[in-house]
Each structure stands twice: as C-alpha cells, then as structure tokens.
PDB file of N, CA, C, O and CB in Angstrom:
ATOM      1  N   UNK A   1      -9.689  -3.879  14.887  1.00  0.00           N
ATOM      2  CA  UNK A   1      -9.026  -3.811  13.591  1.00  0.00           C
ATOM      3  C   UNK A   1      -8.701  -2.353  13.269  1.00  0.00           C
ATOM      4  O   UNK A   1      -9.397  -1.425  13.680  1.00  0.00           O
ATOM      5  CB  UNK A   1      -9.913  -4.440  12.478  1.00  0.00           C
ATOM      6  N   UNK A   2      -7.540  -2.184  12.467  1.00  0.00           N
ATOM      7  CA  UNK A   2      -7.354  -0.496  12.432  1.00  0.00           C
ATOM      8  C   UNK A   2      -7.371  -0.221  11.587  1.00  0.00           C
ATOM      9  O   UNK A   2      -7.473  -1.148  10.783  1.00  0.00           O
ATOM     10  CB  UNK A   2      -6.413   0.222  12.821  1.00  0.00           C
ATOM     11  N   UNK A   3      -7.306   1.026  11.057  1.00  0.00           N
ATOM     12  CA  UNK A   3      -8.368   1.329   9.711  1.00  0.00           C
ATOM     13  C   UNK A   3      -6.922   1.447   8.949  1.00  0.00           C
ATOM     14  O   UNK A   3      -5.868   1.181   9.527  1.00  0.00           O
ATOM     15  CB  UNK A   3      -9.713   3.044   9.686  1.00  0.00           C
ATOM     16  N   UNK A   4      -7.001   1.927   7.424  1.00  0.00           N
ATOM     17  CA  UNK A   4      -5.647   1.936   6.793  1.00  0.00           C
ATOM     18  C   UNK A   4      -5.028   2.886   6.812  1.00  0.00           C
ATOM     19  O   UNK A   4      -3.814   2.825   6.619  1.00  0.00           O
ATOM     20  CB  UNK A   4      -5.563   1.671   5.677  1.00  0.00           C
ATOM     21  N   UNK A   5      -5.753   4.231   7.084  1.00  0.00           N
ATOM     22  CA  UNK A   5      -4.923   5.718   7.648  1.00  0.00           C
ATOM     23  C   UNK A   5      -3.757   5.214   9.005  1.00  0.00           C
ATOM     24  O   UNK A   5      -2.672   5.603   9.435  1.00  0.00           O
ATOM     25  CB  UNK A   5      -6.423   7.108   8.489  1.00  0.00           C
ATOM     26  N   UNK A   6      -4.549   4.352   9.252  1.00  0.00           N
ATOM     27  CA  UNK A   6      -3.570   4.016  11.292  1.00  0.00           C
ATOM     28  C   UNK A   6      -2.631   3.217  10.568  1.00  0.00           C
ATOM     29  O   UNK A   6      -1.516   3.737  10.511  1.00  0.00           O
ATOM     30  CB  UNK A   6      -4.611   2.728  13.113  1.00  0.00           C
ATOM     31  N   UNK A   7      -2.750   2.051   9.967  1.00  0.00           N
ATOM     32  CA  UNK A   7      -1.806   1.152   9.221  1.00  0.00           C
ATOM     33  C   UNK A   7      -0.639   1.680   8.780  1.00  0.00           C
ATOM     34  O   UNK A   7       0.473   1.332   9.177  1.00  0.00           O
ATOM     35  CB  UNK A   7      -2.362   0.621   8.133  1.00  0.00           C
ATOM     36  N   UNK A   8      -0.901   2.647   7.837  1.00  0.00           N
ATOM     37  CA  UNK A   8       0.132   3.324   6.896  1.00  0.00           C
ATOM     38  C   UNK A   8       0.958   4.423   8.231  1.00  0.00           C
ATOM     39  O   UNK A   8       2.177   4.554   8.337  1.00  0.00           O
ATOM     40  CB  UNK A   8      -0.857   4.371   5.303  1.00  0.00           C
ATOM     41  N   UNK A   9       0.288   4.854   8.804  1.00  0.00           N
ATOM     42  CA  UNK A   9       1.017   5.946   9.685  1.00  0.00           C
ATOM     43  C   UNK A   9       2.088   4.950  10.675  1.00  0.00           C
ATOM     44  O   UNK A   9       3.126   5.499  11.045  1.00  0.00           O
ATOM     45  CB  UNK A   9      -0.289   6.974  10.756  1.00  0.00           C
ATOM     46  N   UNK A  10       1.807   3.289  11.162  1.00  0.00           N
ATOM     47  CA  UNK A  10       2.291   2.880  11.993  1.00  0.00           C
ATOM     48  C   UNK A  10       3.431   2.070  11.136  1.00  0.00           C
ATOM     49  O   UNK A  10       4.170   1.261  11.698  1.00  0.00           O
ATOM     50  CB  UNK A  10       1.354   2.293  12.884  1.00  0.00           C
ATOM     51  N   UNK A  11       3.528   2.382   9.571  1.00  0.00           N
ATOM     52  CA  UNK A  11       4.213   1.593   9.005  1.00  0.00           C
ATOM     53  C   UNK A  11       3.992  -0.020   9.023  1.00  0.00           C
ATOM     54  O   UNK A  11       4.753  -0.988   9.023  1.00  0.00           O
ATOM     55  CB  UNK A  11       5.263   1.952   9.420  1.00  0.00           C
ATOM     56  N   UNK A  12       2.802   0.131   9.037  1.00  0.00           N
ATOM     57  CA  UNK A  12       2.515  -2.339   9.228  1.00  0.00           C
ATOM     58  C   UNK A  12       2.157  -2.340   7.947  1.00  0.00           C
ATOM     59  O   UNK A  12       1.707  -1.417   7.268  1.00  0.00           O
ATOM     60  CB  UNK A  12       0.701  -3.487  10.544  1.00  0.00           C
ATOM     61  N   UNK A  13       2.415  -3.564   7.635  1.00  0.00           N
ATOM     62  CA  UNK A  13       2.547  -4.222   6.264  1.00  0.00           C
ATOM     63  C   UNK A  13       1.040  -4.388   5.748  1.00  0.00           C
ATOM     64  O   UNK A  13       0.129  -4.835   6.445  1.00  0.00           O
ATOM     65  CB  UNK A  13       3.371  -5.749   6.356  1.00  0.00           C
ATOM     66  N   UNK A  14       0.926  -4.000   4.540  1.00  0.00           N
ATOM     67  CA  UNK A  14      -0.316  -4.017   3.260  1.00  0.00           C
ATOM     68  C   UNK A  14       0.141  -5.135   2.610  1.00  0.00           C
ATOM     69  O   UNK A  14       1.227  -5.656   2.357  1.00  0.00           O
ATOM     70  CB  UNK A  14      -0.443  -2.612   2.070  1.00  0.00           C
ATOM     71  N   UNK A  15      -1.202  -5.371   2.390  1.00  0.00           N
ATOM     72  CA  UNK A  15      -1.673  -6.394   0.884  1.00  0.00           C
ATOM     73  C   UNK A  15      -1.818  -5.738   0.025  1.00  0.00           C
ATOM     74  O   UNK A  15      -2.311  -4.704   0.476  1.00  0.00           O
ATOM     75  CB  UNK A  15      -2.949  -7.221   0.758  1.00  0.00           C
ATOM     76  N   UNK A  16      -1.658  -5.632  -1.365  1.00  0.00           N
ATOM     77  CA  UNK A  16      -1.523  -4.821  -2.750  1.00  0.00           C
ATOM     78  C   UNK A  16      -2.139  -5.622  -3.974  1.00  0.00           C
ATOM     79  O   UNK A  16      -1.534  -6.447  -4.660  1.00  0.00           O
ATOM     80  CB  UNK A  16       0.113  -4.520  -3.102  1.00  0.00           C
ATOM     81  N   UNK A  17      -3.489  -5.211  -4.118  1.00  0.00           N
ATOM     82  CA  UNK A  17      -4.197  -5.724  -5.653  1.00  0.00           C
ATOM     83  C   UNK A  17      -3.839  -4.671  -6.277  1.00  0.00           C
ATOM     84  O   UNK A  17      -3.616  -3.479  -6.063  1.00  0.00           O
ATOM     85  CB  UNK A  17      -5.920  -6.008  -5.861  1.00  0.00           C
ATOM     86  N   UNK A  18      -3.844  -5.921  -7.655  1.00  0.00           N
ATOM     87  CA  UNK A  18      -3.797  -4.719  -9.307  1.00  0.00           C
ATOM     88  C   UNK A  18      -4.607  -5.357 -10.095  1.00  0.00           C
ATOM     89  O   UNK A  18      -4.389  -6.442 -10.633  1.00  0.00           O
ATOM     90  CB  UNK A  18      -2.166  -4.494 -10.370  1.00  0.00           C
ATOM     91  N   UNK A  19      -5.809  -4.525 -10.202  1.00  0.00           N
ATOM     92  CA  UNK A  19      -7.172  -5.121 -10.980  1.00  0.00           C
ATOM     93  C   UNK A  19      -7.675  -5.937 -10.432  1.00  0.00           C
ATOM     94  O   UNK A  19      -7.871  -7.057 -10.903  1.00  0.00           O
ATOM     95  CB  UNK A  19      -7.115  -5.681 -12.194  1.00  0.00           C
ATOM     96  N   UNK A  20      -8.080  -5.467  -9.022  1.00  0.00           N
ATOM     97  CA  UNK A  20      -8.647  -6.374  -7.822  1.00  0.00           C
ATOM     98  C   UNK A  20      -8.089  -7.883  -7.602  1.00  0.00           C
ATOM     99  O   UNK A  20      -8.727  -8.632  -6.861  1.00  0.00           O
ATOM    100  CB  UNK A  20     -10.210  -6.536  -8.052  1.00  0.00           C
ATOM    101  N   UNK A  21      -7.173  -8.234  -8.095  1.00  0.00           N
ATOM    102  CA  UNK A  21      -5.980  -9.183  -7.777  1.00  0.00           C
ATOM    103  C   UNK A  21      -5.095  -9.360  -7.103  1.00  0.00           C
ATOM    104  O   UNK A  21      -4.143  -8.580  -7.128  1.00  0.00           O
ATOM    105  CB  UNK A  21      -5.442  -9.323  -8.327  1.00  0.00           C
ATOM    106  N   UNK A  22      -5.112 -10.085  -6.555  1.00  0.00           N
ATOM    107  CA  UNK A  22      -4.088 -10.075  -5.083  1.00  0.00           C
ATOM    108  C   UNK A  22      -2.940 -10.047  -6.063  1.00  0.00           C
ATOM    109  O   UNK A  22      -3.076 -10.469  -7.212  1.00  0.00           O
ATOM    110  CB  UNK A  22      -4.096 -11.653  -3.727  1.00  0.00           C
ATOM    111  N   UNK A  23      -1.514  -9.415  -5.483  1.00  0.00           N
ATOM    112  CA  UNK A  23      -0.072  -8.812  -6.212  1.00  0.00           C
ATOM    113  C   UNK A  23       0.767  -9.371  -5.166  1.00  0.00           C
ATOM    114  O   UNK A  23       1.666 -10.139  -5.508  1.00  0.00           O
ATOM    115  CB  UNK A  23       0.164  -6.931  -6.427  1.00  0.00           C
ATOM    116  N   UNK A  24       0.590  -9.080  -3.885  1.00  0.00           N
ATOM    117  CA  UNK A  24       1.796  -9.098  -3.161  1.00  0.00           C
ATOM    118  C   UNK A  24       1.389  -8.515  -1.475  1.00  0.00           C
ATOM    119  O   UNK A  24       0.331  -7.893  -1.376  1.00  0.00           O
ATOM    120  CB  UNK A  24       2.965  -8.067  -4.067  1.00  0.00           C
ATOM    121  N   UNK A  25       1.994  -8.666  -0.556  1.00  0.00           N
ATOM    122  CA  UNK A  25       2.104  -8.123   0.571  1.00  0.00           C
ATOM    123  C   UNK A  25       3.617  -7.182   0.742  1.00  0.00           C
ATOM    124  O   UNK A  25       4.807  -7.496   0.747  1.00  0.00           O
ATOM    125  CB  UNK A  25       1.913  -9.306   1.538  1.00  0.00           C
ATOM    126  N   UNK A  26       2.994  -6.110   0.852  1.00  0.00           N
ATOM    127  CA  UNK A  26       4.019  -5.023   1.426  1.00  0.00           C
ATOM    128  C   UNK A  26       4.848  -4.634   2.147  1.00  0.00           C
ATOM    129  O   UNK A  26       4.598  -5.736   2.637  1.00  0.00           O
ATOM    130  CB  UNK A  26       3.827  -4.463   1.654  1.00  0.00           C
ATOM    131  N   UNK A  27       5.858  -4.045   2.943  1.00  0.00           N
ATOM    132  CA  UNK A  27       6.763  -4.172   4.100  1.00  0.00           C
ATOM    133  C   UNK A  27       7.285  -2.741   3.715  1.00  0.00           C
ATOM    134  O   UNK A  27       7.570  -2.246   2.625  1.00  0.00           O
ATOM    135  CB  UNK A  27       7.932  -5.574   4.172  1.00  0.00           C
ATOM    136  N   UNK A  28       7.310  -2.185   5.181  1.00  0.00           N
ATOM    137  CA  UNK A  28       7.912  -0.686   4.794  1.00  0.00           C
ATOM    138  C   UNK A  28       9.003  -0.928   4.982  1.00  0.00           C
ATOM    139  O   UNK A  28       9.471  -1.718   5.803  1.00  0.00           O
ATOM    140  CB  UNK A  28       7.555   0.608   5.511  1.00  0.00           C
ATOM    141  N   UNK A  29       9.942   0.243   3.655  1.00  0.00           N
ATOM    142  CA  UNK A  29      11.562   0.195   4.364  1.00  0.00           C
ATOM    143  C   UNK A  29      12.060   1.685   4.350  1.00  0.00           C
ATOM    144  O   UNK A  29      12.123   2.591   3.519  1.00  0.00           O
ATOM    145  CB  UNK A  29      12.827  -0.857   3.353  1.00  0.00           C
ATOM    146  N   UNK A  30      12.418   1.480   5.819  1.00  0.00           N
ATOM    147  CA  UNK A  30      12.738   3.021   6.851  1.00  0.00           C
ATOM    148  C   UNK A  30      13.392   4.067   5.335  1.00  0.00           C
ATOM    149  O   UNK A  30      13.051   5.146   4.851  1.00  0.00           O
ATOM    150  CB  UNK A  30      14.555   2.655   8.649  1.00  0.00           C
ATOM    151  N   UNK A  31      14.578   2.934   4.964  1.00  0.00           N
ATOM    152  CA  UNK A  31      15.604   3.097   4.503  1.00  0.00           C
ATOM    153  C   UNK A  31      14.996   4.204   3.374  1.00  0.00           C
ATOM    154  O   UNK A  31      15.007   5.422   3.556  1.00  0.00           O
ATOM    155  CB  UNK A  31      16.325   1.752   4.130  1.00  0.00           C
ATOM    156  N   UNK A  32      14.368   3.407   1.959  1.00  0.00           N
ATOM    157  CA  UNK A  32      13.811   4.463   0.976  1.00  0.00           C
ATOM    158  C   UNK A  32      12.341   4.403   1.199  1.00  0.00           C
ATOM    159  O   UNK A  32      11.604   4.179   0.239  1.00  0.00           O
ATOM    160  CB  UNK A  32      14.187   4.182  -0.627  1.00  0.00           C
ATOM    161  N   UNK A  33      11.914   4.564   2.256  1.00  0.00           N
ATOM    162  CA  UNK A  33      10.546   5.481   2.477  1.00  0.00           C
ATOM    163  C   UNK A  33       9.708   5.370   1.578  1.00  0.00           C
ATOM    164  O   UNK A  33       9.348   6.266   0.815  1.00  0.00           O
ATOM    165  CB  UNK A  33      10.688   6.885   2.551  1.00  0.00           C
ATOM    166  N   UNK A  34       9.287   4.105   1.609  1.00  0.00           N
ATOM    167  CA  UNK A  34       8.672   3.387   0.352  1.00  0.00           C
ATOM    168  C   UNK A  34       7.897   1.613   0.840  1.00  0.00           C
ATOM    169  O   UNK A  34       8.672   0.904   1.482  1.00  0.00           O
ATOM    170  CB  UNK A  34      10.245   3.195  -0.936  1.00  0.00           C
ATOM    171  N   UNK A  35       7.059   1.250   0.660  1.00  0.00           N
ATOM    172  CA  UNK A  35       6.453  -0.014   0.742  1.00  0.00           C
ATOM    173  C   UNK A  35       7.551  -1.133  -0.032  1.00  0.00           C
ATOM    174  O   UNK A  35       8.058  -0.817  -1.109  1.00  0.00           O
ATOM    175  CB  UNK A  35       4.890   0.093   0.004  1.00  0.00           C
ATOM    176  N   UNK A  36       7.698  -1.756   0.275  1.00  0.00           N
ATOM    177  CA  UNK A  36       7.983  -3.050  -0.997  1.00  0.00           C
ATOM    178  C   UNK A  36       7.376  -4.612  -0.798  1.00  0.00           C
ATOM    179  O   UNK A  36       6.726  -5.085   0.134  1.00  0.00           O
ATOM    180  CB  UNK A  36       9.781  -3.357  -1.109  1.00  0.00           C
ATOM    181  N   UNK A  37       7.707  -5.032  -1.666  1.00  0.00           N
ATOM    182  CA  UNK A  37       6.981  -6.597  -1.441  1.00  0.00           C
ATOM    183  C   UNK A  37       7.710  -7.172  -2.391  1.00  0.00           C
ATOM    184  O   UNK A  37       8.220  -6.331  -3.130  1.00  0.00           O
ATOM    185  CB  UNK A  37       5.234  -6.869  -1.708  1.00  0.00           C
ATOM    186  N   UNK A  38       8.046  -8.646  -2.757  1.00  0.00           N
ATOM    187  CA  UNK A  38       8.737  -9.675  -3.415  1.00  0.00           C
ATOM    188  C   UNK A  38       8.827  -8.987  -5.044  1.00  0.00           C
ATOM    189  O   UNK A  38       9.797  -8.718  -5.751  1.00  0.00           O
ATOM    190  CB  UNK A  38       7.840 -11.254  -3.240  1.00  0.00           C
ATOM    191  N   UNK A  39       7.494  -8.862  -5.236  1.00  0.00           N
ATOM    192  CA  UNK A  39       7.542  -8.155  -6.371  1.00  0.00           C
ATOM    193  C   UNK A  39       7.174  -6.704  -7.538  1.00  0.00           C
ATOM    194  O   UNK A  39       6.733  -6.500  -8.670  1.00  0.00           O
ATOM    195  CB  UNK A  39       7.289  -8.815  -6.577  1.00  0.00           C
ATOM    196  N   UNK A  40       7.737  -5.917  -6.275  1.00  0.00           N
ATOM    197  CA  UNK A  40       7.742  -4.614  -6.600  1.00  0.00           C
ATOM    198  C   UNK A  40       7.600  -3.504  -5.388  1.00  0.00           C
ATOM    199  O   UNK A  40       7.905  -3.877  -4.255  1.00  0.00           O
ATOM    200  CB  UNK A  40       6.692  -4.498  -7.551  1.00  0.00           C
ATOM    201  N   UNK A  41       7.268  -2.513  -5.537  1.00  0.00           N
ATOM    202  CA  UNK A  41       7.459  -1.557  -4.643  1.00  0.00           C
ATOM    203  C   UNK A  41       6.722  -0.173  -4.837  1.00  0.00           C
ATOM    204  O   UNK A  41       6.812   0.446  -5.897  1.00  0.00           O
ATOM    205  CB  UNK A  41       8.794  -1.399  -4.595  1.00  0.00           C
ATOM    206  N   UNK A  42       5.964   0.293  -3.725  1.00  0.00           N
ATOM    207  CA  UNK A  42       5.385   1.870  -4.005  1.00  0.00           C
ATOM    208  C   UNK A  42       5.587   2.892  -3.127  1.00  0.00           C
ATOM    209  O   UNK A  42       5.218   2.803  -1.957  1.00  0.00           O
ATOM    210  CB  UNK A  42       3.974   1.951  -4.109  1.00  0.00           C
ATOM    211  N   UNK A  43       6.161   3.899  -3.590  1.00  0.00           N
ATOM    212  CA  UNK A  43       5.749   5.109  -2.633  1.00  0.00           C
ATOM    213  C   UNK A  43       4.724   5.972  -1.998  1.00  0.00           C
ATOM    214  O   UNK A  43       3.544   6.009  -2.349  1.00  0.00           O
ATOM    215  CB  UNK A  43       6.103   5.750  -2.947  1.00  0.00           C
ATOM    216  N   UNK A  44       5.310   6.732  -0.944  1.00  0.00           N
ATOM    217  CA  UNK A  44       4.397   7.515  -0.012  1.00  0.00           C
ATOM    218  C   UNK A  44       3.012   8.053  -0.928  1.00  0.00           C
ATOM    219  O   UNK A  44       1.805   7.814  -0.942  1.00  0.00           O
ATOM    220  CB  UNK A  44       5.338   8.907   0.667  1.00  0.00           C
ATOM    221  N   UNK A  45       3.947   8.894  -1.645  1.00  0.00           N
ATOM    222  CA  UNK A  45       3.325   9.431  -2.638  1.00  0.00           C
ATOM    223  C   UNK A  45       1.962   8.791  -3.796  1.00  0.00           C
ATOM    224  O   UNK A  45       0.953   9.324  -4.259  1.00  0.00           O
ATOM    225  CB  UNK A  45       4.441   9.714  -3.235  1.00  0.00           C
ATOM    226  N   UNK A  46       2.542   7.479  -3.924  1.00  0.00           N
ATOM    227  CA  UNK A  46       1.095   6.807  -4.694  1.00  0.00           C
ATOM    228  C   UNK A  46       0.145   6.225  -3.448  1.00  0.00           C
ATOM    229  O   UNK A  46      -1.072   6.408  -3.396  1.00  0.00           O
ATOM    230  CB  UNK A  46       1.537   5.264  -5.924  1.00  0.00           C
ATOM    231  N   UNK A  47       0.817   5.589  -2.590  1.00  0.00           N
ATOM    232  CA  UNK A  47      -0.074   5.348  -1.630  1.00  0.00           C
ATOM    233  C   UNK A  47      -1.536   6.260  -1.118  1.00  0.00           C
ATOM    234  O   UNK A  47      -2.741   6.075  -1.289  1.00  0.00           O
ATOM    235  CB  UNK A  47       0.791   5.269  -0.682  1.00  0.00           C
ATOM    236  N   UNK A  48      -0.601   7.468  -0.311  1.00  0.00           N
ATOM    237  CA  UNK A  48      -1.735   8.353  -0.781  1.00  0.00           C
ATOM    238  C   UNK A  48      -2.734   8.854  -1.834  1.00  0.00           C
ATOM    239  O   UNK A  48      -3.958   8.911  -1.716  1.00  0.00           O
ATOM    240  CB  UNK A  48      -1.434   9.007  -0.663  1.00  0.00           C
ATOM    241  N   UNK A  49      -1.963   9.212  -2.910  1.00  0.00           N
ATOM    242  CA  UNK A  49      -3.395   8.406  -4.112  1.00  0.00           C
ATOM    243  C   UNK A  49      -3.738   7.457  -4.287  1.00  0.00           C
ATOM    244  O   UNK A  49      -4.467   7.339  -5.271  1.00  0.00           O
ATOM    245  CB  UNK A  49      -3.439   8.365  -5.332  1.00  0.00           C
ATOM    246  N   UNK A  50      -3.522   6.549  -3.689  1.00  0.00           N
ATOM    247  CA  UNK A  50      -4.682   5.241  -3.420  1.00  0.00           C
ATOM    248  C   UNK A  50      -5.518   5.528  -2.416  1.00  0.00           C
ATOM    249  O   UNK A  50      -6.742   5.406  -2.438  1.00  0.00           O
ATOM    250  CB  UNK A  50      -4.079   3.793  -2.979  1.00  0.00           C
ATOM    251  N   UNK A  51      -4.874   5.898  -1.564  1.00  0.00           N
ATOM    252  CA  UNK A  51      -6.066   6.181  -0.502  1.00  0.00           C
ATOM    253  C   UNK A  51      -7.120   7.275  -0.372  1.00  0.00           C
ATOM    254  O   UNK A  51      -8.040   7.240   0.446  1.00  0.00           O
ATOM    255  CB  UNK A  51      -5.518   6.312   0.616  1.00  0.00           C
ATOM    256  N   UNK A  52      -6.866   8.401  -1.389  1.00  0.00           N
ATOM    257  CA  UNK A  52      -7.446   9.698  -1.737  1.00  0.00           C
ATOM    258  C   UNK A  52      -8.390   9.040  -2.726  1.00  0.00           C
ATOM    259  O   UNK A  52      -9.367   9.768  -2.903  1.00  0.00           O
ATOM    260  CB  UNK A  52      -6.385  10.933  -2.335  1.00  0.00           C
ATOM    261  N   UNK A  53      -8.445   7.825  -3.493  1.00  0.00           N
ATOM    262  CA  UNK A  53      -9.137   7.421  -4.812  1.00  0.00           C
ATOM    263  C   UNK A  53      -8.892   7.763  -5.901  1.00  0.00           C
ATOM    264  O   UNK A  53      -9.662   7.431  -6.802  1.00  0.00           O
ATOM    265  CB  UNK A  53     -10.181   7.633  -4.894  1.00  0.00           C
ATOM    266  N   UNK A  54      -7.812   8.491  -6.164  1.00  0.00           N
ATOM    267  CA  UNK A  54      -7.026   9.167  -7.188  1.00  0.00           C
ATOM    268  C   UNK A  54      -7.519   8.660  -8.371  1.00  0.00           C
ATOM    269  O   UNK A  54      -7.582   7.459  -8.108  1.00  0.00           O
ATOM    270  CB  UNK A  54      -5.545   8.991  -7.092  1.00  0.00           C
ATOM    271  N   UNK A  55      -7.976   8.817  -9.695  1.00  0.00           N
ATOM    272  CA  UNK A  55      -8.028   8.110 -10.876  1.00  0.00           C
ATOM    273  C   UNK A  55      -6.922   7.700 -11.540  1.00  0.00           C
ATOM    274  O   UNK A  55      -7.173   6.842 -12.386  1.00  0.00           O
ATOM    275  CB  UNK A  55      -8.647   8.711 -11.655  1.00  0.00           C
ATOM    276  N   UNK A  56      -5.287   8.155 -11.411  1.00  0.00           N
ATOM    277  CA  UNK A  56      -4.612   7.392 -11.882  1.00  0.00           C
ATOM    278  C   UNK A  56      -4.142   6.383 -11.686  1.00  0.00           C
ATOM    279  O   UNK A  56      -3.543   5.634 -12.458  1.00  0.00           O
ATOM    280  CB  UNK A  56      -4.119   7.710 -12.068  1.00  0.00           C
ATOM    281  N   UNK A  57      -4.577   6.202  -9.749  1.00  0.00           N
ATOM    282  CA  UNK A  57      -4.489   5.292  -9.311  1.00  0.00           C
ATOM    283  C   UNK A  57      -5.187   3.737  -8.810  1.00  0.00           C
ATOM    284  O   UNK A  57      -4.798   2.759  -8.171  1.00  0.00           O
ATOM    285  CB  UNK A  57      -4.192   5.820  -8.882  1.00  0.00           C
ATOM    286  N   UNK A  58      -6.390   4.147  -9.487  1.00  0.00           N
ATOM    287  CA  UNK A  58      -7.989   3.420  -9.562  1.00  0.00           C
ATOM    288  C   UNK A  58      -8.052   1.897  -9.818  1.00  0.00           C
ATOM    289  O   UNK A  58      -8.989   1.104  -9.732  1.00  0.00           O
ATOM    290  CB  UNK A  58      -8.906   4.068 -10.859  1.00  0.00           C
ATOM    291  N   UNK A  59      -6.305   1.687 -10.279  1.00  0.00           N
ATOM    292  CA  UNK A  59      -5.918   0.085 -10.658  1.00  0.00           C
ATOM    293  C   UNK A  59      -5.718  -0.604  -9.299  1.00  0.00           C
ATOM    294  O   UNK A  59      -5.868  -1.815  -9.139  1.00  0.00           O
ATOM    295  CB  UNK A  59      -4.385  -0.101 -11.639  1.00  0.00           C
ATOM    296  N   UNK A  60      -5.426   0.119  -8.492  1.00  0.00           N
ATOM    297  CA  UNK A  60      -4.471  -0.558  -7.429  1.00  0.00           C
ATOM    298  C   UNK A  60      -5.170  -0.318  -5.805  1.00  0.00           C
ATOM    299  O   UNK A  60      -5.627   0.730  -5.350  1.00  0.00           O
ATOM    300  CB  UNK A  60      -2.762   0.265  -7.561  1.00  0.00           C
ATOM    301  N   UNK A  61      -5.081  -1.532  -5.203  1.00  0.00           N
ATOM    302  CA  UNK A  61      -6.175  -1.209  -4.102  1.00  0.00           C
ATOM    303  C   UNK A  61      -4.953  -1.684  -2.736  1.00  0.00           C
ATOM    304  O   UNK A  61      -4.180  -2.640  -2.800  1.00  0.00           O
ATOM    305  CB  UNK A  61      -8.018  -2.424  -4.288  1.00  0.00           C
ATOM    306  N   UNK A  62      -5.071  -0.801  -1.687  1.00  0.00           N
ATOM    307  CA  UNK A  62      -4.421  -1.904  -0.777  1.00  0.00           C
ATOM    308  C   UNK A  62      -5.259  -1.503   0.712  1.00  0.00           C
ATOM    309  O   UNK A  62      -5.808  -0.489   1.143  1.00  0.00           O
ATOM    310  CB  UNK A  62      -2.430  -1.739  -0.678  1.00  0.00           C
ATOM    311  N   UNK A  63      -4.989  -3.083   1.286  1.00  0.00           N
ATOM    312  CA  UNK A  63      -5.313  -2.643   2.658  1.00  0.00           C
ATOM    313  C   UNK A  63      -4.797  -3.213   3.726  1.00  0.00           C
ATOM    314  O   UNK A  63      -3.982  -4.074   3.393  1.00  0.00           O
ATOM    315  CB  UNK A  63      -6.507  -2.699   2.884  1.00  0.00           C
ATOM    316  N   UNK A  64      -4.956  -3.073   5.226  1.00  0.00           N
ATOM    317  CA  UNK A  64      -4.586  -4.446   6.385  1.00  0.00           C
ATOM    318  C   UNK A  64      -4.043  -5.564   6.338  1.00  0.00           C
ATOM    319  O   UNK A  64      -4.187  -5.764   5.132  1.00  0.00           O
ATOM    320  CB  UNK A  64      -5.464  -4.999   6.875  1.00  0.00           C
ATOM    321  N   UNK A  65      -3.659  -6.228   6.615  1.00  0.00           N
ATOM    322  CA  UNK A  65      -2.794  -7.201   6.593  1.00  0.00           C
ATOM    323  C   UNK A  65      -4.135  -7.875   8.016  1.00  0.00           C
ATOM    324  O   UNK A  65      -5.086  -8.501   7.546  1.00  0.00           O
ATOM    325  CB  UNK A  65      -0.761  -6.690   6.911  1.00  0.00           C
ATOM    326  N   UNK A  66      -4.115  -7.765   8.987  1.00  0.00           N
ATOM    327  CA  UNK A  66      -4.574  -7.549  10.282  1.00  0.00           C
ATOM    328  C   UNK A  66      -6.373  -7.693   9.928  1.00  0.00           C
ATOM    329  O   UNK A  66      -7.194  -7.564  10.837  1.00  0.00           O
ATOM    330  CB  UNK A  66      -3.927  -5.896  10.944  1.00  0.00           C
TER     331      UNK A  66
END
C-alpha cells in the first residue's frame, strides 16, 4: 500500500472527508493542477496543508483510494 506523499506525487485518485465524512473521491486534472471529484475540487496548495496538518485545514482529511 503507498503512503499518501507517493499517492499525491503519482497523481492517483483520493477519497476526501469534511468533518470526518466521506465527500467524494478525487481525480487529478493535468489540465488545472488541481484534484476534483463530482462535487468539488482542491488544490496543490490546500492539499499540502492537509497533509502538513495545517489548522485551517483540520476540517478536511484525505487519503488512498488503494
């Protein structure tokens, strides 16, 4: 299984909670360099504060698909 640093670098698709609630599954697009999923979308940029533990980002959890 690969950890979510390898995930995000290989571009494979995340699962995305908001308030430990499943939201959506993710899909990178090359295009705007950004995650999206059916219903909504995040950047590089928050990602990494999710994954740093950021406090503004403390709502939102994602991980593996895999």
């Amino acid at each position: 299984m690969k950890n979510l640093q390898e995930v995000i670098k290989d571009k494979e698709p995340i699962k995305v909670y908001l308030e430990n609630e499943f939201y959506d599954t993710f899909y990178y697009n090359k295009e705007e360099n950004i995650y999206q999923g059916q219903f909504g979308k995040i950047d590089m940029d928050t990602i990494s504060k999710v994954m740093l533990n950021k406090e503004e980002t403390n709502h939102i959890k994602i991980e593996s698909i895999s």
